[in-house]
GUTITI-43424 format. One record per atom (N, C-alpha, C): residue in three letters; atom name; x, y, z. Coordinates in steps of 0.2 Angstrom, whole numbers, plus 2048, in hexadecimal, padded with zeros to 3 digits. Each point is the difference from the previous one (the first is absolute). Layout:
> aa	at	east	north	up
> ALA	CA	X	Y	Z
...
***
This chain:
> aa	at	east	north	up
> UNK	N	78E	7FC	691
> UNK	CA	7FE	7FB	804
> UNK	C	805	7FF	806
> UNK	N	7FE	801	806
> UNK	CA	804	7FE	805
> UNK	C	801	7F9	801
> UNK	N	806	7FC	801
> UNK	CA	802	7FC	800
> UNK	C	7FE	7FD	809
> UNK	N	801	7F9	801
> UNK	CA	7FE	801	808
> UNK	C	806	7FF	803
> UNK	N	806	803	7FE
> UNK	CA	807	800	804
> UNK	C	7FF	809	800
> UNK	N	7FE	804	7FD
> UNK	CA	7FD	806	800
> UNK	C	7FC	802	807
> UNK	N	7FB	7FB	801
> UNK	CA	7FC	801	802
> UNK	C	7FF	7FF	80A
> UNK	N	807	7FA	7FE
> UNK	CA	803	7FD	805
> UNK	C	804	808	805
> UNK	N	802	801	7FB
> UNK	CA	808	806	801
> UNK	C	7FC	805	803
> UNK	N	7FA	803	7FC
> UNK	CA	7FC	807	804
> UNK	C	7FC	7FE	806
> UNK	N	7FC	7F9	800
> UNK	CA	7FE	7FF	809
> UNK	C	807	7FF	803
> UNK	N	805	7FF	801
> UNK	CA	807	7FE	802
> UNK	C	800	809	802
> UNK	N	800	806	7FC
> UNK	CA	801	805	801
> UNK	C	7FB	805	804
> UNK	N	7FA	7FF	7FF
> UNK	CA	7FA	801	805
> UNK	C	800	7FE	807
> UNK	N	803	7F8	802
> UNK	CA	800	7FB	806
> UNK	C	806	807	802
> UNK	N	805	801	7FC
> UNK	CA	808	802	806
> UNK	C	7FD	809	801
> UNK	N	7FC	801	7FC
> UNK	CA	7FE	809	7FF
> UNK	C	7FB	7FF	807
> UNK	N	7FB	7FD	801
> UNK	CA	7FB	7FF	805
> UNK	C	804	7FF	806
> UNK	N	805	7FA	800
> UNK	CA	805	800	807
> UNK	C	803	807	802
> UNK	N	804	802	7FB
> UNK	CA	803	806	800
> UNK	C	7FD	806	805
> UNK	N	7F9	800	7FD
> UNK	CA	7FB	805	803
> UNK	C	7FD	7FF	807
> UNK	N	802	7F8	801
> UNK	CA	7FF	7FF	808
> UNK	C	806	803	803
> UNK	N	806	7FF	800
> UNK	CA	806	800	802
> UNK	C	800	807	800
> UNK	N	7FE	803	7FA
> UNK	CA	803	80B	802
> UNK	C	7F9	801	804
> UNK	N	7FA	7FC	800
> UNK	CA	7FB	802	806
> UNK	C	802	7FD	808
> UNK	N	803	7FC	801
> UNK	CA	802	7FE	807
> UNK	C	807	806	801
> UNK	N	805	800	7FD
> UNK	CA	804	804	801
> UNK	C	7FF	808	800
> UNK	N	7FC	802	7FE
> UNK	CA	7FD	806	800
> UNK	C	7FC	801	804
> UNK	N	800	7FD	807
> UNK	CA	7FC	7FE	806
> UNK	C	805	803	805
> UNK	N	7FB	808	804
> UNK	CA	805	802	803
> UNK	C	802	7FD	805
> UNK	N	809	801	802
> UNK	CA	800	7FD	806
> UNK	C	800	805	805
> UNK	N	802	7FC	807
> UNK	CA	7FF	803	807
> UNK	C	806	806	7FE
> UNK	N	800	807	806
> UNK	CA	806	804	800
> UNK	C	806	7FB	805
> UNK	N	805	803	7FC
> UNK	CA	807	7FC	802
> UNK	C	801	802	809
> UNK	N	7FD	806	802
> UNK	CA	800	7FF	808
> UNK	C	7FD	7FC	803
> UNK	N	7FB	7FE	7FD
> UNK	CA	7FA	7F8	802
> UNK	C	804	7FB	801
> UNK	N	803	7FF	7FC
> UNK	CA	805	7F9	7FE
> UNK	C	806	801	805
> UNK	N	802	806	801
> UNK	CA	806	801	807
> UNK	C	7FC	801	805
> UNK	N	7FD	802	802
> UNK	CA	7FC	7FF	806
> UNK	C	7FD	7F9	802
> UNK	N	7FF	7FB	7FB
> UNK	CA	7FD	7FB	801
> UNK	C	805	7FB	802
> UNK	N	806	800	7FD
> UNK	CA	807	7FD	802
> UNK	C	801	802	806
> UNK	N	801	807	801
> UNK	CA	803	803	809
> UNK	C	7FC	7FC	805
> UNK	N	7F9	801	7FF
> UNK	CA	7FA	7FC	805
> UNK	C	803	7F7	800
> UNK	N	800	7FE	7FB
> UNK	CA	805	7F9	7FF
> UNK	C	805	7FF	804
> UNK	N	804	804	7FE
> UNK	CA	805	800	802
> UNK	C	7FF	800	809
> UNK	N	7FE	805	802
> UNK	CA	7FF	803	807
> UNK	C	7FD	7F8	806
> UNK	N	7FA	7FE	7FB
> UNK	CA	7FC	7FA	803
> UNK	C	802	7FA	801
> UNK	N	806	7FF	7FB
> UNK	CA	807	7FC	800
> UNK	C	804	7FE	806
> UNK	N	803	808	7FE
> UNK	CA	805	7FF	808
> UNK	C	7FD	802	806
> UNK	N	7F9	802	803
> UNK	CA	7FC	803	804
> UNK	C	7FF	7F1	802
> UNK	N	7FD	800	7FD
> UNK	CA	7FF	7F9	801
> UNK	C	807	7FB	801
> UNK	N	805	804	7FD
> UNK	CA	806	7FD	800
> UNK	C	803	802	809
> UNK	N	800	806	803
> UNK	CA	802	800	804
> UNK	C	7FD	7FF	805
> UNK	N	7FA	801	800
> UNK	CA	7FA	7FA	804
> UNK	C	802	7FB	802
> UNK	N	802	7FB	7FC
> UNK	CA	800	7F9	800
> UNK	C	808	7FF	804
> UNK	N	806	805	7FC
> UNK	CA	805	7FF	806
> UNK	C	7FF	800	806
> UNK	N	7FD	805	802
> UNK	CA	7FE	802	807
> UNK	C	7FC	7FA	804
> UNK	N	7FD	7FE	7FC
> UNK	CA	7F9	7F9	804
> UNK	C	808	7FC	800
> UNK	N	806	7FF	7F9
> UNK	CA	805	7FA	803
> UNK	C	802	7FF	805
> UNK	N	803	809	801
> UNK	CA	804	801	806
> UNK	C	7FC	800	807
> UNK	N	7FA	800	800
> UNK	CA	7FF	7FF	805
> UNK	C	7FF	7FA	802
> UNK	N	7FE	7FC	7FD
> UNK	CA	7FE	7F8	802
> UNK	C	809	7FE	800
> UNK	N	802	801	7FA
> UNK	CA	809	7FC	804
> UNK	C	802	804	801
> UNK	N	802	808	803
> UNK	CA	806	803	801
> UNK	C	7FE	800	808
> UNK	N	806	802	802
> UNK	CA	804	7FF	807
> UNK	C	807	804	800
> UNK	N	800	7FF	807
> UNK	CA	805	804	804
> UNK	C	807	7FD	7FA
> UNK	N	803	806	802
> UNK	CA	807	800	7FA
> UNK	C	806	7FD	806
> UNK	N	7FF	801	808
> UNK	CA	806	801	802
> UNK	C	7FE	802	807
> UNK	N	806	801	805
> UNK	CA	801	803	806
> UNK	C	801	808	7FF
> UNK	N	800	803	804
> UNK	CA	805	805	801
> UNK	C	808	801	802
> UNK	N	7FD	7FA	806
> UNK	CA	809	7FE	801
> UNK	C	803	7FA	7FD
> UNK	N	803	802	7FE
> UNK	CA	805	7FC	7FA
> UNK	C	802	7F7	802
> UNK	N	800	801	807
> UNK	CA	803	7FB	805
> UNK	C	7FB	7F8	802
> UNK	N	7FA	805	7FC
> UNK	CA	7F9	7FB	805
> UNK	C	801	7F8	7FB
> UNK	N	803	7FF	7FA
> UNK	CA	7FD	7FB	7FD
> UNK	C	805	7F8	804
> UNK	N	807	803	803
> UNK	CA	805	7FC	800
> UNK	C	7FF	800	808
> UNK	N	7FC	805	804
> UNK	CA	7FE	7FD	807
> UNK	C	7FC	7FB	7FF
> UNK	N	7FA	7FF	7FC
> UNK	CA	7F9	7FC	801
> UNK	C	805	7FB	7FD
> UNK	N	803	7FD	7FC
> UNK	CA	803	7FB	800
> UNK	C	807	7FD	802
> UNK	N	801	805	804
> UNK	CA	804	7FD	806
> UNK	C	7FB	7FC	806
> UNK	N	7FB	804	7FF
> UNK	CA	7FB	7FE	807
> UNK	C	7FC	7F8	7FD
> UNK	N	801	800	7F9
> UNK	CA	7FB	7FA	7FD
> UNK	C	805	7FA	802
> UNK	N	808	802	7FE
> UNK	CA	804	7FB	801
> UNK	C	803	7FF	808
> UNK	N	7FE	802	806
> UNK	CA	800	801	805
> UNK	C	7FA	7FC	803
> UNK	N	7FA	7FF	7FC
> UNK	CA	7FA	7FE	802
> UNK	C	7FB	804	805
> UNK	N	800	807	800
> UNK	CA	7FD	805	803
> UNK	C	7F9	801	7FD
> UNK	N	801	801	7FA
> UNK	CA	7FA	7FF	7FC
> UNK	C	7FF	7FD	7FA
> UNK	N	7FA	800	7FE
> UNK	CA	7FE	7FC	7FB
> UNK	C	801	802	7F9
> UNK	N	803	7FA	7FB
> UNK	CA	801	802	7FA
> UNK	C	7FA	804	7FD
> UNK	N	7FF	804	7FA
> UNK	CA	7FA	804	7FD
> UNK	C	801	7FC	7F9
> UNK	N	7FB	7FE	7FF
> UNK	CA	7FF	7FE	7F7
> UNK	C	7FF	804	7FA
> UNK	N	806	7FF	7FD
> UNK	CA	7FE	806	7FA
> UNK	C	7FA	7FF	7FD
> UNK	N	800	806	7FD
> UNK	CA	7F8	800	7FB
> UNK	C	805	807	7F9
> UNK	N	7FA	7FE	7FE
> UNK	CA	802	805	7FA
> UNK	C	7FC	809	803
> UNK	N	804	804	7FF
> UNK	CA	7FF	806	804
> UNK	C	805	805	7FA
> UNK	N	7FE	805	7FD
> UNK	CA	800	804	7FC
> UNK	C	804	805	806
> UNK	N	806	804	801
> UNK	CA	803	806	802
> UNK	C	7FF	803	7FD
> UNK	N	7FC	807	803
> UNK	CA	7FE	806	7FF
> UNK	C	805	805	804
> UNK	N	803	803	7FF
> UNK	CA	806	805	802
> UNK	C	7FD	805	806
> UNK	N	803	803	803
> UNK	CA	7FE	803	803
> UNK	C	7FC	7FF	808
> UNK	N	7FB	7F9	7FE
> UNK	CA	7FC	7FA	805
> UNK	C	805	7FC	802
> UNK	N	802	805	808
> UNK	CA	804	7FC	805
> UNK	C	7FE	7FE	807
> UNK	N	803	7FA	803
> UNK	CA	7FC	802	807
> UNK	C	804	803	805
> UNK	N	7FE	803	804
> UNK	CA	803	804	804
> UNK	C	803	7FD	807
> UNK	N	7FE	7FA	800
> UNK	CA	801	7FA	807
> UNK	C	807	800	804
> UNK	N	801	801	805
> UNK	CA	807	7FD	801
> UNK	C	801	7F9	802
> UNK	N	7FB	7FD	7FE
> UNK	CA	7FE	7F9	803
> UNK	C	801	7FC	7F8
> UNK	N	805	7FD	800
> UNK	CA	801	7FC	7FB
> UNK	C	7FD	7FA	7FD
> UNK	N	7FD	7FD	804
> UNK	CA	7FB	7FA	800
> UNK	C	7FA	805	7FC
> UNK	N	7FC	804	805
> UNK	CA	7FC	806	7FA
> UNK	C	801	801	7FB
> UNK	N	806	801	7FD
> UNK	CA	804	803	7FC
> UNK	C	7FE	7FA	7F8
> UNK	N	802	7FC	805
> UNK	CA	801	7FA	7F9
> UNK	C	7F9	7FF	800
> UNK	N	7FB	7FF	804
> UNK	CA	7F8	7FE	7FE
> UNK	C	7FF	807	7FB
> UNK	N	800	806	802
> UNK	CA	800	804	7FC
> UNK	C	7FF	802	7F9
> UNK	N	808	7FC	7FF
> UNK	CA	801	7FE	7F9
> UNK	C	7FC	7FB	7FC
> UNK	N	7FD	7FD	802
> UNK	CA	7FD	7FC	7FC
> UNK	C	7F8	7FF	800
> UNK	N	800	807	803
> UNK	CA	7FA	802	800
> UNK	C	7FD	802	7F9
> UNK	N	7FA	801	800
> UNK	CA	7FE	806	7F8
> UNK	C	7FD	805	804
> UNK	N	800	804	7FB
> UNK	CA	7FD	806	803
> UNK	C	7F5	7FF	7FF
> UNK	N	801	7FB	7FC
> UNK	CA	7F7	7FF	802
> UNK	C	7FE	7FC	808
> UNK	N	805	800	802
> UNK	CA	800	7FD	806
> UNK	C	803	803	807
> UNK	N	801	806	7FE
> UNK	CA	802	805	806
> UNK	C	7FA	805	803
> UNK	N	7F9	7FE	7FE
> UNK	CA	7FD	802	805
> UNK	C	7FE	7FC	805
> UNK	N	800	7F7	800
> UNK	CA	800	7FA	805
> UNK	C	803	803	806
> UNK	N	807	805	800
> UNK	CA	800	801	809
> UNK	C	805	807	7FF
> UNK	N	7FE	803	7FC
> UNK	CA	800	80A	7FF
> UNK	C	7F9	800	800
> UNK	N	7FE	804	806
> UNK	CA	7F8	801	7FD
> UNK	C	801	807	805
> UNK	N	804	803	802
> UNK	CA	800	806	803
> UNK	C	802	806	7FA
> UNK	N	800	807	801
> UNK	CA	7FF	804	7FA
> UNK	C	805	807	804
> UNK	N	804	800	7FC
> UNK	CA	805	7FD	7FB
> UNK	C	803	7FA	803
> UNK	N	800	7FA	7FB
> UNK	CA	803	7FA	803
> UNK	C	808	800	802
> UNK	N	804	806	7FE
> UNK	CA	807	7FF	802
> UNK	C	802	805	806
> UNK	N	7F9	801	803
> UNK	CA	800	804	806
> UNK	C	7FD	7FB	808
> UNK	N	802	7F9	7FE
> UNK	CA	7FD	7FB	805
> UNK	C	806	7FE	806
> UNK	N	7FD	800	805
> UNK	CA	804	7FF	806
> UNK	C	807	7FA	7FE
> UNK	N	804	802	802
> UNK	CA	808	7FA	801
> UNK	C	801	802	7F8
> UNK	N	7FE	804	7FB
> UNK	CA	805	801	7F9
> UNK	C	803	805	801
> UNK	N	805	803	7FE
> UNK	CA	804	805	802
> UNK	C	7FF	806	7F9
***
């Protein structure tokens, strides 16, 4: 006669065998080929930096700006001219320099509005095509 600590033990052993037989049926479940699973990271990966460098690019354009003159000379003319009282001080703003984006001006006072220009705002008075081909820019 089975006792019920007996009887206890073999439902105890039927509950973990029936579990058992779910767990080797879900793992027995084929998976994807291992190319799917690289291929699906590359796509990630790609969609990633493709949105990442988007977004720089919208940065730079809304803050980025002129990095500079070409002549070396132009920053300490316009402020000899500010302190001279020839022309008007320029307010700084926050302006991101982008290398390469210089103005071409021999006009120092130009020079300095320039600078503190962004580049989302250089089509206001470049609207000729190529803009660094406009009259008085050398």
């Amino acid at each position: 006669m089975p006792t019920q600590a007996a009887e206890a033990a073999k439902a105890a052993r039927d509950v973990a065998r029936s579990d058992a037989g779910t767990e080797t049926d879900s793992a027995a479940a084929p998976k994807r080929p291992r190319w799917k699973r690289v291929l699906k990271r590359i796509v990630i990966g790609l969609g990633v930096t493709v949105v990442l460098v988007v977004a720089a690019g919208a940065l730079l354009y809304e803050f980025g700006g002129m990095s500079g003159s070409v002549y070396p000379d132009m920053k300490p003319r316009y402020e000899q001219m500010v302190a001279a009282g020839q022309a008007a001080p320029i307010q700084a703003r926050f302006v991101v320099p982008i290398p390469g984006c210089q103005c071409h001006s021999t006009d120092p006072v130009l020079t300095a509005q320039h600078s503190r220009r962004r580049m989302s705002e250089c089509d206001k008075c470049h609207d000729t095509s190529p803009a660094h081909m406009e009259p008085g820019v050398l």
